[in-house]
N, C-alpha and C positions, 0 to 999 in steps of 0.2 A: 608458161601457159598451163602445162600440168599441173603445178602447182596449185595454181588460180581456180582450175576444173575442180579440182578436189577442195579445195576451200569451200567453194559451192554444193558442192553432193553433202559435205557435212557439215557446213553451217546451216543452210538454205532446204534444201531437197528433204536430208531426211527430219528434220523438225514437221516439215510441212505436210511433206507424205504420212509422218506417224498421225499429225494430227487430225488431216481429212481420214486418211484411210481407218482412225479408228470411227471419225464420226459416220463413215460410211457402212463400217461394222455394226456399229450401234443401231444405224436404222435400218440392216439386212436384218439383224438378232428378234428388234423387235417387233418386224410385221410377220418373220420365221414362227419366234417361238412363243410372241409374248400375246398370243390368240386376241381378243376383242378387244380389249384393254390395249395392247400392241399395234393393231391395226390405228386404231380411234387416236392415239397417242403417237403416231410417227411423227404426221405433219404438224399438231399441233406445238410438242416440245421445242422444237428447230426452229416453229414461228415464235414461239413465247424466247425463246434464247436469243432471237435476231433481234426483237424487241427491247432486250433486256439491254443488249450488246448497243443498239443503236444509241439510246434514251440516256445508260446510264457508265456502261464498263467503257464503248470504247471514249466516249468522253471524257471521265475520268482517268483515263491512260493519255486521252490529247494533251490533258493539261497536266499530267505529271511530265510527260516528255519534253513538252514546248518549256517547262518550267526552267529546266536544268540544256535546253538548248538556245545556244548564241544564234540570234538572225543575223544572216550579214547584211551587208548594205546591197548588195544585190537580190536579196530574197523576193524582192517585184518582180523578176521574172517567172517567178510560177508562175502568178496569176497570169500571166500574158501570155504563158506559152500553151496554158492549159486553156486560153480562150483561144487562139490560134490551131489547136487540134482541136475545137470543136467545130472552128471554122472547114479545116481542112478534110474531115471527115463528110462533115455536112456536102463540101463539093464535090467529095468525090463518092458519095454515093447519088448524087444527083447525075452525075456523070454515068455511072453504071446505071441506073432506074431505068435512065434515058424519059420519054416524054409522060405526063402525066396519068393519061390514061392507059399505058401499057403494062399496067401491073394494079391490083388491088390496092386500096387506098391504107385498108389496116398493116397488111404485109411493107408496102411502101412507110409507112411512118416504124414498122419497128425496126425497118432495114434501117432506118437513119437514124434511129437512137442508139444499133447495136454497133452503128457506125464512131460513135465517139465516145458514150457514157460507157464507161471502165470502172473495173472493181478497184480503186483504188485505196477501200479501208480494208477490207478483210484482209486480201490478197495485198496491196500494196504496202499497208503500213507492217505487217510479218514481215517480208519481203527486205525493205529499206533496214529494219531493226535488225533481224538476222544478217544479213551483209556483211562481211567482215570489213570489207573498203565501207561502207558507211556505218550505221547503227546510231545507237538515240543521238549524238551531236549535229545530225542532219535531218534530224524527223519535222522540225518547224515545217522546211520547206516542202516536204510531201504532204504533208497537213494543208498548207496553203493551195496546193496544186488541188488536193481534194475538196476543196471547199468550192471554189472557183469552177472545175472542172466535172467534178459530180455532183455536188450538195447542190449550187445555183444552177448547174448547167444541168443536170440529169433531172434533178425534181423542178427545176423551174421552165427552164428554157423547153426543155422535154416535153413539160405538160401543155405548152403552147403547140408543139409539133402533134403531138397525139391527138389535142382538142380542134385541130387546123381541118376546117372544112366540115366541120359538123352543120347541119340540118337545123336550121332553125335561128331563132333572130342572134346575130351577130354580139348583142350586147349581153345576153344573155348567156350566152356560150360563153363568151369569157368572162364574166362575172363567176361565173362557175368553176370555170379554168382557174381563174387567183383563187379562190377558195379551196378549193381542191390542191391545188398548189402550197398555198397556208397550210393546210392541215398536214401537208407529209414534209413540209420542209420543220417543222416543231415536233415532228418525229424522230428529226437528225438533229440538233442539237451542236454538232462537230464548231461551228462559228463561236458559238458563247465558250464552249470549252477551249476553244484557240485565245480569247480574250483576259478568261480566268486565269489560264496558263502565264501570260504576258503580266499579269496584274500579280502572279504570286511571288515572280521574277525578286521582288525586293523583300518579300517574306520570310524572313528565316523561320523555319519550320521544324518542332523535334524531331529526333532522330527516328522514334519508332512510329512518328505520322509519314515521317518520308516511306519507310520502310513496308507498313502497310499501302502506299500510294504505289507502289512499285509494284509488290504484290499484286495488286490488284491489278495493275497497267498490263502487266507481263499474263498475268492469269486469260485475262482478259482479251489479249491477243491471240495465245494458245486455244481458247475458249470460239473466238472468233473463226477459226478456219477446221474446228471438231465441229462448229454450226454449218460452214458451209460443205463440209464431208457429208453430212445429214442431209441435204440440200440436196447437189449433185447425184446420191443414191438413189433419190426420188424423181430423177429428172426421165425422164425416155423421150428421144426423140425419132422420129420415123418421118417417111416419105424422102425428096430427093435433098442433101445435105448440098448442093450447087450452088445456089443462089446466098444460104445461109455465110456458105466458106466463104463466099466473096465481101460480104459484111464482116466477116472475121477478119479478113488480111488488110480491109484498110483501116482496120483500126489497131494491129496488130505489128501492121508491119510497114503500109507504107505509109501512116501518120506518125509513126516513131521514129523512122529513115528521115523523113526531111527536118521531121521535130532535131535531132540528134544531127544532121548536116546545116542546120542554121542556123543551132549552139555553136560547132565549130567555127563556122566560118563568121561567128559577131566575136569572136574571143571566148563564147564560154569553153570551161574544160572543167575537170576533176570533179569531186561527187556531186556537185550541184548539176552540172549535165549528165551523168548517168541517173541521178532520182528521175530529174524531168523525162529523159528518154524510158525509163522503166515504166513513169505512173503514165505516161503517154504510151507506153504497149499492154498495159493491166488487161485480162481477159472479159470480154463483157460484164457488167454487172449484174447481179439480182434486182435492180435495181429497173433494169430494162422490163421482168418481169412484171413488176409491180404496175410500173405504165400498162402494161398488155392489159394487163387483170382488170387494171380501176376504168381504163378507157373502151375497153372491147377492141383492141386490137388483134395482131395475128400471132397468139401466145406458141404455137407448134413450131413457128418460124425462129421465137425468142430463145426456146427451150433448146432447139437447135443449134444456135449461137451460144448460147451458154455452154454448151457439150464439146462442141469443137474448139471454143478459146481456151475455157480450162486445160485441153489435151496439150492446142500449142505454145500454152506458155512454157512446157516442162524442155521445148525443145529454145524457142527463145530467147529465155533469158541469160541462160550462159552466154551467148552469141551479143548479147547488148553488156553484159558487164566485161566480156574478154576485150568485147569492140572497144569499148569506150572507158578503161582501167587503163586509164593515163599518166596519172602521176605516184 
């Protein structure tokens, strides 16, 4: 088990702590030192780089990975299980809210997006690669988990819960809803790149295309969590963290717990149930923010949940790969 802990601290930990903590560096340095120019230029870099990362890096890293990984014939259960933890989230924040009117409509809809929607490209796809029990031969299936479970369910399903109960005719709201939905799911791109990946499968490719494809894949994931270090820097959250924690643990901890006891108990085992039970505990998304922002929800509540899942995944995740490092 020591063993195993330490494999984590230096596969896992420190890759990921260097590369947030430098991009958190980066954006302490530059509102410090780097005067108006510095200020003006925090937020926008870290948005131009999430952009860059959505659209174009971590894409082209989907389909260099899915390229050179075998799906197996059970690869359908991501999608299932990642629809099953958005289910389970969904009920059990409904369960905590309790009745409709006893809580703020915006606050309630972001308690229930921070209830399922998980970082599962920044933070998951590092995470799965770094692993030393997994790494790129099982990245397909975390790709599908994220496709399913954040790309349709966070921008799509999301945007129905955020738009759910607006003011005004009913057809119109949701005509707006798909639109608005259309526009940020062509912003993730992650689906076309899982298809390309599958179509280059019979490609032999030169050596120094693969080589820069890799480069890039790899770059690109390091690049990914120096964006979200940049992020995180900028986050502050204040007022009571109570209500936030508890959106955190059920998506944190008791959507992963049952996700990961009913892998066991159908027969899954070995890396394909620990991806699922990890991208099924990934710390809130950015992603939850973006809904706050485009819908006018309750962003100090979001900002919150992003503060405290980041913290608990560091305790976490070791606890889900020692649990479930079964063969």
């Amino acid at each position: 088990m020591l063993t195993d802990l330490s494999s984590i601290v230096t596969s896992v930990y420190l890759p990921i702590v260097a590369a947030v903590g430098s991009g958190m560096l980066i954006s302490k340095l530059m509102v410090s030192y780097g005067g108006a120019w510095g200020k003006s230029n925090s937020r926008r870099i870290p948005a131009f780089l999430a952009q860059f990362l959505l659209r174009i890096g971590i894409p082209i890293g989907i389909a260099n990975f899915v390229r050179s990984t075998e799906l197996s014939a059970s690869a359908w259960i991501a999608p299932v299980t990642a629809s099953l933890a958005i289910g389970l989230g969904l009920l059990f924040s409904s369960y905590i809210l309790g009745p409709r009117h006893s809580i703020l409509a915006g606050t309630r809809r972001s308690f229930q997006l921070s209830s399922y929607v998980g970082n599962t490209s920044f933070i998951g796809f590092p995470v799965v690669l770094l692993l030393p029990q997994l790494g790129p031969s099982y990245f397909g299936i975390a790709v599908l988990y994220d496709i399913c479970g954040t790309v349709l369910g966070g921008y799509g399903l999301g945007t129905w819960i955020a738009t759910r109960g607006e003011k005004g005719k009913p057809s119109s709201s949701w005509r707006g809803a798909m639109i608005k939905t259309s526009q940020l799911l062509y912003k993730n791109p992650s689906l076309l790149a899982f298809g390309v990946g599958l179509l280059l499968k019979s490609v032999e490719l030169p050596e120094m295309v693969n080589t820069i494809l890799s480069v890039i894949a790899w770059g690109s994931i390091m690049l990914a969590l120096l964006t979200m270090g940049m992020r995180i820097e900028q986050l502050s959250g204040s007022g009571s963290f109570q209500l936030p924690l508890r959106a955190v643990l059920i998506k944190m901890v008791a959507v992963p717990l049952i996700i990961g006891a009913l892998l066991t108990a159908t027969g899954f085992a070995g890396p394909e149930r620990l991806i699922l039970v990890l991208q099924a505990g990934m710390p809130c998304a950015f992603a939850t923010l973006v809904l706050a922002e485009n819908f006018n929800l309750d962003r100090a509540f979001t900002v919150q949940t992003l503060i405290i899942s980041n913290l608990i995944l560091l305790f976490t995740l070791p606890i889900w790969v020692l649990a479930l490092t079964s063969w």
